[in-house]
FITI-494435 format. One line per 8 residues: their letters; for each residue x, y, z of C-alpha. Coordinates in steps of 0.001 Angstrom, whole numbers, plus 500000, padded with zeros to 6 digits. Example, Ala and Ser with C-alpha at 12.3 -4.5 7.8 and 13.67 -1.06 7.14 Angstrom:
BEGIN
AS = 512300 495500 507800 ~ 513670 498940 507140
! end
This chain:
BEGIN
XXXXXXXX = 461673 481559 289255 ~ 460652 480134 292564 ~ 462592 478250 294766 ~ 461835 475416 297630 ~ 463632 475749 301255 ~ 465842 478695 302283 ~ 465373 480999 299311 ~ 464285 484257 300374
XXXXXXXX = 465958 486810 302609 ~ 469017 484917 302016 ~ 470817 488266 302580 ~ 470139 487981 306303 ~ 471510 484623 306421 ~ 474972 486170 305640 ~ 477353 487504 308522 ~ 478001 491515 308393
XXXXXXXX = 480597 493351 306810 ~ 484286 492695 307931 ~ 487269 494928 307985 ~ 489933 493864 305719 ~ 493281 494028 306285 ~ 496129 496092 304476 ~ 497297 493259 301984 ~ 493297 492260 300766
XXXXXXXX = 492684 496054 301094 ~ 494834 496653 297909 ~ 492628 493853 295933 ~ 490815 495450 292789 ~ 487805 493225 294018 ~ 485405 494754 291385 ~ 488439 493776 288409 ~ 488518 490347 289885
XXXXXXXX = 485104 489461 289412 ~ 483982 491553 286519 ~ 486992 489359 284355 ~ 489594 492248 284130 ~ 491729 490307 285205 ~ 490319 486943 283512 ~ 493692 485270 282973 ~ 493231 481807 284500
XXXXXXXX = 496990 481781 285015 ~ 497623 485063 286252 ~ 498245 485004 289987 ~ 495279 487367 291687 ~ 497031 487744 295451 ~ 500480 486580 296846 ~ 501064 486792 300323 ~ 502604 485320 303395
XXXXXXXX = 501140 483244 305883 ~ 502877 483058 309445 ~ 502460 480147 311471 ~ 501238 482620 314005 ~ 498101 483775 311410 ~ 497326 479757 310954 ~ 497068 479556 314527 ~ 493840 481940 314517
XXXXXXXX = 490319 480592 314225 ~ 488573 483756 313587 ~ 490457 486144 311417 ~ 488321 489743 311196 ~ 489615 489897 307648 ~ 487026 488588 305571 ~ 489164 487092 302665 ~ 491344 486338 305291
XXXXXXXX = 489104 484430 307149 ~ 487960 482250 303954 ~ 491863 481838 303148 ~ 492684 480523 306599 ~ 489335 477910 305967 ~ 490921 476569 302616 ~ 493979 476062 304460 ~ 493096 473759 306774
XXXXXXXX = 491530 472206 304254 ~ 494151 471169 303096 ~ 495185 467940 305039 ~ 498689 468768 304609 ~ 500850 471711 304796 ~ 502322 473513 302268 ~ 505846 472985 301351 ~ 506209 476944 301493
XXXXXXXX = 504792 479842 302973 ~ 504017 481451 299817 ~ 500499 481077 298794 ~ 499276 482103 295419 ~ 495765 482482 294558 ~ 494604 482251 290941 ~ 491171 482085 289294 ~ 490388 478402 288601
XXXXXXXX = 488321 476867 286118 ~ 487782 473863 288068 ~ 483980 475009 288935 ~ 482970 476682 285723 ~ 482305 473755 283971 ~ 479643 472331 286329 ~ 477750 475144 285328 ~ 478753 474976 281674
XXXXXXXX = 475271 475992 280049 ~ 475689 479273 281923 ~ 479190 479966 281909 ~ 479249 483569 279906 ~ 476458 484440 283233 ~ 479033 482968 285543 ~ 481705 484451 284446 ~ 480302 487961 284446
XXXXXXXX = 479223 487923 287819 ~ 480771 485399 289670 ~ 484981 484210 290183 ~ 486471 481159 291654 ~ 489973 481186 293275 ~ 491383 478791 294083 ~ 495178 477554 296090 ~ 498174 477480 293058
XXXXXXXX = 501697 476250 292810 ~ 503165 477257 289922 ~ 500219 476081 287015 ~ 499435 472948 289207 ~ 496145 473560 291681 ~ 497769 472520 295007 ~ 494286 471200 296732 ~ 491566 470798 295250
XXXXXXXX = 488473 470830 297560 ~ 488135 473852 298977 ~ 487975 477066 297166 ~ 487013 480653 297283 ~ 483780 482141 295657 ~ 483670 486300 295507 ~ 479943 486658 294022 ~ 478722 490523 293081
XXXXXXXX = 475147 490350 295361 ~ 473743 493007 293951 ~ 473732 490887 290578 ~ 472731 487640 291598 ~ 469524 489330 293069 ~ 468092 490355 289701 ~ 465716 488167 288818 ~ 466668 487950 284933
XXXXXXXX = 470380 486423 286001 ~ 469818 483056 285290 ~ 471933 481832 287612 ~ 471157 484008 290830 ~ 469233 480383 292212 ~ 472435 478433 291370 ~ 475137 480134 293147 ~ 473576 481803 296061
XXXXXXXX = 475297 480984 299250 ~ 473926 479694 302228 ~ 475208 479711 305775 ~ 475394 475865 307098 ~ 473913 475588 310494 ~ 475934 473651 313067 ~ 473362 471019 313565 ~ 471888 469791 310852
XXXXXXXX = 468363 471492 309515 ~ 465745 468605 309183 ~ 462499 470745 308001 ~ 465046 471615 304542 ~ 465933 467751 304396 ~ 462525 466424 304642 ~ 461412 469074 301989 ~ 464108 467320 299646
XXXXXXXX = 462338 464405 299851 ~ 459205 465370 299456 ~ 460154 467415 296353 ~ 461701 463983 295110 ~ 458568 462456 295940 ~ 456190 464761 294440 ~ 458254 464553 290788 ~ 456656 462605 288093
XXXXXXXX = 460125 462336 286209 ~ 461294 460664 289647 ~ 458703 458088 290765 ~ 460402 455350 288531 ~ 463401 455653 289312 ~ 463932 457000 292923 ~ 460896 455321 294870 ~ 461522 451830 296222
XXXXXXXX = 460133 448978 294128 ~ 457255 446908 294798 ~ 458288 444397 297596 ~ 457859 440842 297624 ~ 459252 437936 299924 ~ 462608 438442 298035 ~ 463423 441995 298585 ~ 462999 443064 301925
XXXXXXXX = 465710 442569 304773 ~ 465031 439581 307162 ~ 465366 442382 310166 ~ 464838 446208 310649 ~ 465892 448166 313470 ~ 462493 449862 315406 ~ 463889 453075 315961 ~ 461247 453904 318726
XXXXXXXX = 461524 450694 320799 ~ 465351 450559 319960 ~ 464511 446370 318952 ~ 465661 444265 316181 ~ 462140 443279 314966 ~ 460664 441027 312074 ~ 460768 443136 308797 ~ 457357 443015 306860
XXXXXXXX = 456638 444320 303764 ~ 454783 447019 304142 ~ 457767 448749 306713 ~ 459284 451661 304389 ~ 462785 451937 305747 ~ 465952 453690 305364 ~ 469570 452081 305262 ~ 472978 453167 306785
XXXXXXXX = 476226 452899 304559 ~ 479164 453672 307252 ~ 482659 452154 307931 ~ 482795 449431 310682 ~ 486960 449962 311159 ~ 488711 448044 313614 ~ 485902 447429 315852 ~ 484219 443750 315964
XXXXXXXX = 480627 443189 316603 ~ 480098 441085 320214 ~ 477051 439177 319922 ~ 475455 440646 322922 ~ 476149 444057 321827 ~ 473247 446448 322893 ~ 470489 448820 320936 ~ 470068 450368 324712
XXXXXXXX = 474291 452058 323880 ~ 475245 451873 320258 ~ 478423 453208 318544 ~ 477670 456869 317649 ~ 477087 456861 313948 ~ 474075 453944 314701 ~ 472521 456153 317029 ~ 472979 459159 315803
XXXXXXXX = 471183 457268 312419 ~ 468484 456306 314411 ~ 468072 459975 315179 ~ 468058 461254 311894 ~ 465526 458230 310656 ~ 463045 459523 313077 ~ 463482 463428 313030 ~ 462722 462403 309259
XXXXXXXX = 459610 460848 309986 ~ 460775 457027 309551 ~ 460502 454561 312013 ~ 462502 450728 310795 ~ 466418 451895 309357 ~ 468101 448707 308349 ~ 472109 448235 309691 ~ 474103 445208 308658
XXXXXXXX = 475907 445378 312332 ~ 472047 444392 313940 ~ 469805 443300 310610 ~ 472369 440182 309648 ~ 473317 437486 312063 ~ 476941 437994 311977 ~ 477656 434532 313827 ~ 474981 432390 311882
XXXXXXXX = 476923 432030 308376 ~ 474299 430531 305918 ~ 471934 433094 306810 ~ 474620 435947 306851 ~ 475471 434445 303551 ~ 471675 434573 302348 ~ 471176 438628 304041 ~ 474485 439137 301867
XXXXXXXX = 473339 437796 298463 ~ 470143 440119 298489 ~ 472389 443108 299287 ~ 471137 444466 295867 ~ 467042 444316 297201 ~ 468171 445686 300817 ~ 469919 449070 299326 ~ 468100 449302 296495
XXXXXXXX = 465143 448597 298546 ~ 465256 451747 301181 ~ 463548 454711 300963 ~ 467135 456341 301509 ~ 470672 455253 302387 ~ 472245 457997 304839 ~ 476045 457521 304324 ~ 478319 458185 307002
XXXXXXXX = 481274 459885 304874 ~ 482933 461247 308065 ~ 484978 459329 310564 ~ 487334 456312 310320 ~ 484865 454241 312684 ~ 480985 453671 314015 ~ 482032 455731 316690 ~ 482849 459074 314812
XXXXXXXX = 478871 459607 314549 ~ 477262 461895 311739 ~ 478625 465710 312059 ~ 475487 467393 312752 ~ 473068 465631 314570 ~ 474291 465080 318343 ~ 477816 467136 317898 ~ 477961 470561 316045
XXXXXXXX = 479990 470813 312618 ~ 483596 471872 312794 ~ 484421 472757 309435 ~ 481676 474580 307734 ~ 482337 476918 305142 ~ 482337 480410 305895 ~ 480514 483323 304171 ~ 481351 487283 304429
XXXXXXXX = 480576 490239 303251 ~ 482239 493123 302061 ~ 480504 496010 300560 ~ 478640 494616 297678 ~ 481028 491342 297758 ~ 480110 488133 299290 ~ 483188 486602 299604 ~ 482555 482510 300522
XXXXXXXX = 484526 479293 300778 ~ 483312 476494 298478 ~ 483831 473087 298546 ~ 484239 470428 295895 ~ 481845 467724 297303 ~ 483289 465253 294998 ~ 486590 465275 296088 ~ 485302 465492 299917
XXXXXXXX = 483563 462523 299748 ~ 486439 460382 297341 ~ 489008 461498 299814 ~ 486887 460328 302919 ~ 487667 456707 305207 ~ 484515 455651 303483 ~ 485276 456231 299877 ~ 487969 453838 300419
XXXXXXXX = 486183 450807 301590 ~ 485241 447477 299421 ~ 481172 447070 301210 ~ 480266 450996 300552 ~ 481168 450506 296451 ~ 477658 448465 296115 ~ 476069 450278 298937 ~ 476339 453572 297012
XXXXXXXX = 476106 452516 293852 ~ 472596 450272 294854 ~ 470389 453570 296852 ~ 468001 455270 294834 ~ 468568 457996 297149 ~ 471293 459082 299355 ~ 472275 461842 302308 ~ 476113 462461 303000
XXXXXXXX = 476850 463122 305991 ~ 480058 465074 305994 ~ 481965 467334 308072 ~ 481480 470829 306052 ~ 477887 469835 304923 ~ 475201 467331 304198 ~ 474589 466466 300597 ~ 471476 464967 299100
XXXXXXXX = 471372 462968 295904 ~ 468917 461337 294069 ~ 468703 459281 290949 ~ 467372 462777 289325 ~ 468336 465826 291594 ~ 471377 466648 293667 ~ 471029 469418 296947 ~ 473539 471037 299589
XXXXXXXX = 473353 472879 302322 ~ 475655 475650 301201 ~ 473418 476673 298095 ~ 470046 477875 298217 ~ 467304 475628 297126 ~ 466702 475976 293636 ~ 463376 474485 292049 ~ 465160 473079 289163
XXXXXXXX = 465140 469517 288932 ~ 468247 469305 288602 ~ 471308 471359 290492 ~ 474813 471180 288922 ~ 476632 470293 291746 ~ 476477 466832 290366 ~ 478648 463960 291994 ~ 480629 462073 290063
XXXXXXXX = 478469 459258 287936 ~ 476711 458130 290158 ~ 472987 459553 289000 ~ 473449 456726 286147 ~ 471734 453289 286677 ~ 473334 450011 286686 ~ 474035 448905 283847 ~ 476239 445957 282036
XXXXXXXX = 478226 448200 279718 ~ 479546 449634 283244 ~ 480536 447007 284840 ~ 484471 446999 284302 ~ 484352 450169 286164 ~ 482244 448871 288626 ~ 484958 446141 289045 ~ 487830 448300 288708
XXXXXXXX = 486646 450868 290906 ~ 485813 447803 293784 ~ 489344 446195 293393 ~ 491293 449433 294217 ~ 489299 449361 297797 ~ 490323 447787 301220 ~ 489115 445127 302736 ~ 489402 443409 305869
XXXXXXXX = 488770 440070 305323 ~ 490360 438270 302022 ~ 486917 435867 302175 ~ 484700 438367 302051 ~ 486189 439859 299044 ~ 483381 438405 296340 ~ 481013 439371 298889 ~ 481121 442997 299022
XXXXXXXX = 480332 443241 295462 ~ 477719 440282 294734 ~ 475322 443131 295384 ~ 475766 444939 291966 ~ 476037 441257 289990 ~ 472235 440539 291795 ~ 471249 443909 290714 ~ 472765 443424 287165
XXXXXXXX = 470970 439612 287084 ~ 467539 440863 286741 ~ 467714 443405 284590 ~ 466274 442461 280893 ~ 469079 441676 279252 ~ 470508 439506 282243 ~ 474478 439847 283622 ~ 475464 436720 285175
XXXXXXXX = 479172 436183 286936 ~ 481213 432787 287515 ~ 483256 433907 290949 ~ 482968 437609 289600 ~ 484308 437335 286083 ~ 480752 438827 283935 ~ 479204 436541 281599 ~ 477872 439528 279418
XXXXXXXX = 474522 439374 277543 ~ 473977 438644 274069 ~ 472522 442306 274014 ~ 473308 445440 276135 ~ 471279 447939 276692 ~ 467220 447644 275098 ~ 467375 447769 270994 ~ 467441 450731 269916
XXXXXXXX = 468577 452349 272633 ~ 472140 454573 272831 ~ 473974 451404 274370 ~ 472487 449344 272051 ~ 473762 451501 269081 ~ 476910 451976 270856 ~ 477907 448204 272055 ~ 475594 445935 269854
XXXXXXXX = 478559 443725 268378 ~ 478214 439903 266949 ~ 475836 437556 267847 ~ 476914 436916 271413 ~ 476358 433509 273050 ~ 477173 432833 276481 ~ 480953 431807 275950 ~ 481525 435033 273843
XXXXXXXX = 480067 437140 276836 ~ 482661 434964 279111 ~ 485381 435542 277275 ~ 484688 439046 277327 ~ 484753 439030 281128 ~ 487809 437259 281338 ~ 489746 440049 279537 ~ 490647 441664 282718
XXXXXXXX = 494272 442037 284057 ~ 496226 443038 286886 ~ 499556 443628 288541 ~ 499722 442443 292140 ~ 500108 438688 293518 ~ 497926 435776 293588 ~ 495101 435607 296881 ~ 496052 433292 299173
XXXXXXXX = 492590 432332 300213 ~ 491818 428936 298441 ~ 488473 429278 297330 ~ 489148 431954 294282 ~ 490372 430554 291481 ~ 493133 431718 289640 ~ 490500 432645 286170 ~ 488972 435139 288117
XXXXXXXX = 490240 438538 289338 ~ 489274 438014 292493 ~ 491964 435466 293128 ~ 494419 438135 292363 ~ 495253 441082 294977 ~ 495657 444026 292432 ~ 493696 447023 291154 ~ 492047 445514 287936
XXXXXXXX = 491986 446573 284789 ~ 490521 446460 281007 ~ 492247 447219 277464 ~ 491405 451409 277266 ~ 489135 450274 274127 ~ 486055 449110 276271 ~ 484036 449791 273236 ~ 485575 447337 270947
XXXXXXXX = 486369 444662 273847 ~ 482656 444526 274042 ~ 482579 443694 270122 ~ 484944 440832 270857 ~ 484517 437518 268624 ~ 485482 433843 269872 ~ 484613 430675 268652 ~ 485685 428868 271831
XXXXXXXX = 483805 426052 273246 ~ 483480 426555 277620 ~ 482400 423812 280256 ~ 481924 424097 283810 ~ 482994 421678 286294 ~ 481596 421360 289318 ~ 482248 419734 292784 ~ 482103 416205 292145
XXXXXXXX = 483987 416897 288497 ~ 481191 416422 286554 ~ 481010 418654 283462 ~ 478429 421028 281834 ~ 478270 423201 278907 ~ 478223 426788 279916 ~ 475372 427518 276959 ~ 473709 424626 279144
XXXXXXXX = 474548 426168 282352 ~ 473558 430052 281268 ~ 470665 428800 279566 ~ 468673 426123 281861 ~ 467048 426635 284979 ~ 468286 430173 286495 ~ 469058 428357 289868 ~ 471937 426606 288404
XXXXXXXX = 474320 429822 287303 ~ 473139 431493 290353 ~ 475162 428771 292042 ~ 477911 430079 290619 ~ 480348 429036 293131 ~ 479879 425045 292246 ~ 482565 425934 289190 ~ 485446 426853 290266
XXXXXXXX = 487005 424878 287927 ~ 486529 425719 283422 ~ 487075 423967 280638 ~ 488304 426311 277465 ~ 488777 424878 273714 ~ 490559 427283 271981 ~ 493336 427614 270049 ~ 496581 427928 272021
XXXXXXXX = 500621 428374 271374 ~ 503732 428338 273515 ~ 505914 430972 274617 ~ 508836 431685 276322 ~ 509781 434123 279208 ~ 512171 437181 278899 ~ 512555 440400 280840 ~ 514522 443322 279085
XXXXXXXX = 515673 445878 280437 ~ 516218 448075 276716 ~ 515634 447067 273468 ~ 515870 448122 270257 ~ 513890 446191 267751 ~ 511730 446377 264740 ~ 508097 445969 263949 ~ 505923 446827 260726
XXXXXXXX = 504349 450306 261381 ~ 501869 452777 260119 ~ 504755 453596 257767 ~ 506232 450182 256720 ~ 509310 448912 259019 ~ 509917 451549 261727 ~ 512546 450986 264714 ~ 511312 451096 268683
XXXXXXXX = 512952 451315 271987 ~ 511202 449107 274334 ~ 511522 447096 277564 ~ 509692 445448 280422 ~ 507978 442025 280663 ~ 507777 440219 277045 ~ 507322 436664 275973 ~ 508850 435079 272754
XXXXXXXX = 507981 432382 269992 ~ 510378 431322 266863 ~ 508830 432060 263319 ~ 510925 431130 260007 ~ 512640 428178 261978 ~ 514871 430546 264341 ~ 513967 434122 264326 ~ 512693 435016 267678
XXXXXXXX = 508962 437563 267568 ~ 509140 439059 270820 ~ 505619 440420 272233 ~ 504529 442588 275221 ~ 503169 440591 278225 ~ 501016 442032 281306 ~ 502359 439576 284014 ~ 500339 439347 286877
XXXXXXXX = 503243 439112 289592 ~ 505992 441263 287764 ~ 508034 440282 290793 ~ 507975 437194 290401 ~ 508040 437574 286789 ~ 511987 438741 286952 ~ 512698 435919 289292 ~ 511340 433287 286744
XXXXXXXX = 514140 431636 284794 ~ 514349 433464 281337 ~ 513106 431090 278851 ~ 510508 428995 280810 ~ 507736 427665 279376 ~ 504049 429623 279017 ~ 500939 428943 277177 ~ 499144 431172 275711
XXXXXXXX = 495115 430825 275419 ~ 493298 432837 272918 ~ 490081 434439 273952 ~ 489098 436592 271340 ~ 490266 439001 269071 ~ 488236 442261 268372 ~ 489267 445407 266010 ~ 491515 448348 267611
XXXXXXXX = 491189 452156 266951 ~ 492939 451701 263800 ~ 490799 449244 262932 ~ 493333 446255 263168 ~ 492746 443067 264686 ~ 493759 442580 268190 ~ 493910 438867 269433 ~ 493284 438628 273183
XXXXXXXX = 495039 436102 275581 ~ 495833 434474 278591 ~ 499639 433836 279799 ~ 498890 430192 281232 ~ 501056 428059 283770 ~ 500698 424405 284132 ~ 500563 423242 287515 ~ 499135 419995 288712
XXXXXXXX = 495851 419017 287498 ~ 495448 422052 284938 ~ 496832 425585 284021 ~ 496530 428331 286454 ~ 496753 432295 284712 ~ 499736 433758 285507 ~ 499574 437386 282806 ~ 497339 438714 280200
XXXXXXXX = 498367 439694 276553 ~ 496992 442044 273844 ~ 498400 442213 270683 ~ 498160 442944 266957 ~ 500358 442357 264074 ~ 501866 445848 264489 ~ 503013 445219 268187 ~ 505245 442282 267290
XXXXXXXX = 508558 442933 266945 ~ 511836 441086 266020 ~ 515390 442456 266972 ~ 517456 442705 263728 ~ 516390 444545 260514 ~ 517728 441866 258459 ~ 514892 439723 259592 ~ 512141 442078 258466
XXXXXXXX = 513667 442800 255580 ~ 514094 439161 254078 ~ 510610 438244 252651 ~ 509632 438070 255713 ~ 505543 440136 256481 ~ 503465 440989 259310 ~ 501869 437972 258954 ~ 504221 435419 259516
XXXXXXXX = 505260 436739 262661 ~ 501937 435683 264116 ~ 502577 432595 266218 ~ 501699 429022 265041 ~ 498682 427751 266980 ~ 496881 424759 267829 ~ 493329 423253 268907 ~ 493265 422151 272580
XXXXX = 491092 421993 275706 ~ 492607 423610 278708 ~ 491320 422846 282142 ~ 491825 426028 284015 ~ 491935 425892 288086
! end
């Protein structure tokens, strides 16, 4: 089985045997690995840790050493002394096809309190060496450790990338596209004359994903002295052999808004567009720089040996990366999600991922195709079925500016717009195809519902809810989640949301009020929903009821069950309608601002605007709405409701039982066109 990059005499990479001390000198090392003691639950070592001990930075101990490393991993201290290491799992199923191998010759520990795993990132490996060396272990190339340099090792990186480039299964999906005058960047950086320059075709180029933090741009800000992470990119662009590296703090006019505005709405080409994205997943701020490249790494994990042991600290790169500055901000969701390729630059390691293959520093180069220290989903391509959690996953990040907040992700909805089947948005709410996914393919088989037209696919967008307050800044409306500050979600079923059937009618209205079909708008001439942000204001003719307001704070009431009539505790936000001339059907409510919600008088007025109705798990009907307001010159949402037949309830027994069926609970409803602002 050969291997690419450091492979062989990886022995010598490894520091010498350490002494250990009296506590990890009573370990049954040998029974810990071998799975004598394979209880995942059974605590492997207890000791105590002395503040003096944490204070070290090079135990002798070898296990020691490696505990001392998870430690300060940790971010936070312990809320005792007493640490407990257990095996752990956690690992075994990245490497699931060979976990009877892994198990055999190979044990993860890993920091417990009580059952709970008190941090997981870092971990301990103890591998036998002697094993992994044979060459009929299967997964002796897998789990080999490697000793991180401080600085980072360019010759290995640059033999990533070739490997990627040399890959037939790759050249789809992980080379840039074809360019034309609508995907390349306006400006590059020249990375030998330090110059903003003209960007041409023809200029391969790599992109920088990093977190601009408090610090403001000033216009006569200088190439000659950038913030560390922009020079220390420029570095790594040329030590790679590339000369043009695009950054949005040089490449976009940041005082010029229409073409700021025209560099941000080809986001999608620019990332997508680079022959890799380095991210800058360290730091708070551009002038943290990449760990590595101009400053030695601080954190790397260590490796030991003892006897025929090699005892190592591992890291979960997942959860290094989702717990970094980076992870958390709004612009990086569509940066990451956008790069056919990508380098992490982190403080333990740098990580490599493509849109087939996945490398670290701390492993040996295997020449599989693919290693399975995968990162989280991102190896998928975009694609509409996806694109709640794209949504989701972008509302529960920070931004600094409220205006820019459809900006940072009108990336992925370019990306999404020319695909086959194309994605459009009205101010971020997805219009979604008739189609998903190419027939006969697995999302195809999986999501193909109804006939879709374009208002279906709307109504299917506008499903979303959220728990937070409205946006302040004028120019969302109140339709779309983006006028909403609130993590954002969709019902749990996405499968049968996206099988959703309405027979609503849907205009647009533009500036000037005049009014347009949505089939006409989705439809025509592809410049006209591309304007997207010329309709703020929609037109929905559906069928509609009235409610009333109440919050409880415990209820007992009755509904019609799997079993007939069954009794249920419940409380919270709930609105109310009269059936049977006074017998109140109370139902639950997702209320946007449940603040505000218990401050509202009980009993005011709602509307409620049906956008659907698709089947449940159980195969019942759920009919989809939206908790409407009137205000002046329309409706504004204010909550979002799901509900069947069997979540209606009404609060005596008597009521149920009096001829009374899950049917007529349902609310009465009318035809009427709502103007939504």
């Amino acid at each position: 089985m050969g291997t690419d990059g450091p492979s062989s005499g990886w022995e010598s990479n490894l520091p010498a045997d350490g002494v250990l001390c009296t506590k990890c000198a009573s370990l049954d090392i040998a029974a810990i690995v071998l799975g004598t003691l394979a209880n995942t639950g059974k605590s492997i070592l207890t000791r105590h840790v002395s503040k003096e001990q944490l204070l070290l930075t090079g135990l002798p101990c070898p296990i020691c050493d490696v505990i001392l490393w998870m430690y300060q991993g940790c971010g936070s201290p312990f809320p005792r002394e007493i640490l407990e290491l257990k095996k752990t799992v956690r690992f075994h199923i990245l490497w699931r096809r060979m976990y009877g191998y892994w198990t055999a010759h190979v044990q993860i520990l890993g920091f417990y309190e009580g059952y709970v795993i008190r941090n997981p990132t870092t971990y301990m490996m103890i591998l036998d060496t002697e094993s992994l060396q044979s060459r009929h272990n299967p997964i002796s190339e897998y789990v080999r450790p490697y000793k991180v340099p401080g600085l980072v090792d360019y010759d290995r990186i640059r033999k990533w990338l070739t490997l990627c480039d040399d890959l037939p299964t790759h050249s789809h999906h992980c080379r840039p596209p074809a360019k034309d005058k609508r995907n390349w960047p306006t400006r590059l950086i020249d990375c030998e004359t330090l110059e903003v320059v003209a960007a041409l075709p023809s200029y391969p180029y790599f992109a920088l994903s990093y977190v601009w933090g408090q610090q403001q741009q000033h216009p006569s800000e200088s190439l000659q002295d950038p913030p560390a992470t922009i020079r220390d990119a420029i570095a790594v662009t040329t030590r790679l052999g590339y000369r043009y590296l695009w950054v949005d703090r040089y490449c976009i006019d940041q005082v010029h808004s229409p073409e700021k505005q025209a560099e941000i709405n080809r986001m999608d080409r620019i990332y997508n567009g680079a022959s890799l994205t380095i991210i800058a997943a360290a730091g708070s701020d551009p002038n943290y720089g990449l760990p590595g490249v101009s400053k030695p790494r601080q954190h790397i994990p260590p490796i030991r040996t003892i006897s025929k042991w090699t005892v190592a600290g591992v890291l979960d790169i997942r959860e290094v990366i989702a717990k970094s500055v980076w992870k958390t901000r709004a612009w990086t969701c569509q940066e990451e999600l956008l790069s056919r390729r990508t380098l992490f630059f982190t403080d333990h390691m740098v990580y490599f991922r493509c849109r087939g293959n996945t490398r670290q520093e701390s492993y040996i180069d295997t020449s599989e195709d693919i290693q399975p220290q995968t990162y989280g989903d991102s190896l998928a391509r975009l694609c509409p079925e996806e694109t709640f959690n794209y949504i989701s996953d972008y509302s529960k990040r920070k931004l600094t500016y409220d205006s820019d907040y459809l900006n940072g992700i009108l990336g992925i909805f370019g990306h999404l717009a020319e695909l086959e089947y194309p994605l459009f948005h009205l101010f971020g709410v997805p219009i979604f195809p008739r189609l998903i996914g190419k027939p006969g393919s697995s999302a195809d088989v999986r999501y193909k519902s109804v006939e879709k037209n374009s208002a279906v696919g709307l109504m299917i967008g506008l499903s979303w809810r959220t728990v937070g307050r409205r946006r302040r800044e004028p120019k969302f409306p109140s339709w779309s989640w983006a006028g909403w500050i609130g993590s954002v979600q969709w019902h749990l079923d996405l499968c049968g949301l996206l099988r959703m059937s309405s027979n609503n009618n849907v205009w647009v209205e533009d500036t000037l009020g005049n009014l347009l079909a949505l089939r006409e708008l989705y439809e025509g001439p592809e410049y006209l929903i591309r304007n997207w942000d010329l309709y703020k204001v929609i037109h929905i003719e559906s069928m509609v009821f009235e409610v009333t307001n109440h919050c409880l704070s415990s209820l007992n009431g009755y509904h019609f069950g799997k079993f007939g009539i069954e009794c249920k505790s419940f409380y919270g936000q709930f609105v109310t309608w009269k059936v049977k001339g006074d017998i109140s059907v109370y139902a639950s409510v997702w209320a946007f601002e449940r603040e505000g919600w218990e401050t509202i008088t009980q009993g005011t007025r709602f509307k409620v605007l049906i956008i659907g109705k698709h089947r449940g798990p159980s195969n019942s009907h759920i009919m989809v709405g939206k908790l409407l307001r009137e205000i002046e010159g329309g409706y504004e949402v204010a909550g979002h409701m799901d509900f069947g037949m069997g979540e209606l309830y009404v609060r005596s027994r008597q009521d149920i039982q009096e001829g009374l069926t899950a049917t007529m609970l349902l609310p009465i409803m009318s035809l009427e066109r709502v103007r939504l602002l």
